[in-house]
Phi, psi and omega in degrees: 000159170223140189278109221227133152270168203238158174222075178317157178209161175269044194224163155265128175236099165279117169037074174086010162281170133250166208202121162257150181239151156245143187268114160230340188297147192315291206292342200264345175291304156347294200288318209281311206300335183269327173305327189293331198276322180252021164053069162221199185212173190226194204221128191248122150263110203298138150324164168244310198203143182115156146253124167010272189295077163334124178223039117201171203279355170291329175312124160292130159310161160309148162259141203257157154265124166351318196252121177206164162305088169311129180222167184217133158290125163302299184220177184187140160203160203247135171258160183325297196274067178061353192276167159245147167235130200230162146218135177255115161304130163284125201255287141214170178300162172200175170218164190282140141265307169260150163222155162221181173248144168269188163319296178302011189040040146279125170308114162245149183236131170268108191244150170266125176256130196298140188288177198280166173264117190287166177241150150223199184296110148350127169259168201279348127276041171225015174297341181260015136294338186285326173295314156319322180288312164321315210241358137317293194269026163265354138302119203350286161320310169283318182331293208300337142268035154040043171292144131240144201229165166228107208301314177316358172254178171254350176290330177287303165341271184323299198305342190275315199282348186264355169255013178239321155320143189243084177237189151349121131351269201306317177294285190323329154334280177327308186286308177308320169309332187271112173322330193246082177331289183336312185267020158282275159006277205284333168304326161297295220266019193248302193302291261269313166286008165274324144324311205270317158293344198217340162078162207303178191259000000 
């Protein structure tokens, strides 16, 4: 096992997403300046219950879902009032056994780091996801983090479309968890007809 710190979050990150945070609480300002300094990452976790911010020292941390994403910063700059601006790569999966709090009431974890996920081909009815994914990341917001995708896989495909849908947590959870890029797929093509219908969750 290994030891890592966690950044609960209310978002999901899979594998080779990216994603920006601004930094402003003591600890976590803490976590990015020893990640920078010693080239490691830390572990981004969906909330389960709880909040984000701690806004006084009396506060519980959140409760996590087991599973979440080792990520590393790309890139990062600092504003006039002490704060960071980071985008974090998503790396690989891992899952918690242990977690404690430190003083500083960072969240630490004893994690399993996960085997790699197989890819396979896009399958060819399922090509108008590559396209759905095309006209996601031509957006302003997304743009701006300078994906190259390889529209021909389904992992990328999937792992992109389940973090830009705007469905559930819990679902986009679910979609992290699942093993079979392919049987991501039919789950994207479930949310997507759950949109169309019902409009987002």
């Amino acid at each position: 096992m290994t030891e890592i710190a966690l950044f609960p979050l209310p978002v999901v990150v899979l594998p080779g997403g990216r994603l920006p945070l601004r930094i402003f609480e003591t600890r976590y300002l803490d976590m990015v300046r020893r990640c920078l300094g010693a080239g490691e990452g830390f572990g981004i976790v969906l909330i389960d219950e709880g909040e984000q911010t701690l806004a006084n020292a009396e506060q519980q941390l959140p409760s996590i879902n087991h599973q979440g994403t080792y990520s590393r910063i790309i890139d990062f700059d600092q504003y006039s009032d002490g704060t960071l601006a980071i985008v974090i790569e998503g790396e690989k999966k891992f899952a918690v056994r242990d977690q404690y709090e430190r003083a500083d009431r960072l969240m630490m974890a004893e994690v399993t780091f996960l085997a790699p996920e197989p890819d396979a081909e896009l399958p060819e009815g399922q090509a108008h996801l590559a396209a759905l994914l095309e006209s996601l990341i031509a957006h302003q917001n997304v743009a701006r983090l300078n994906y190259q995708l390889n529209l021909g896989s389904a992992r990328e495909v999937g792992s992109r479309l389940a973090e830009l849908l705007p469905c559930s947590s819990a679902m986009k959870q679910r979609m992290l968890e699942m093993k079979d890029p392919v049987v991501r797929l039919d789950a994207i093509e479930r949310v997507i007809a759950s949109l169309e219908q019902h409009g987002p969750s």
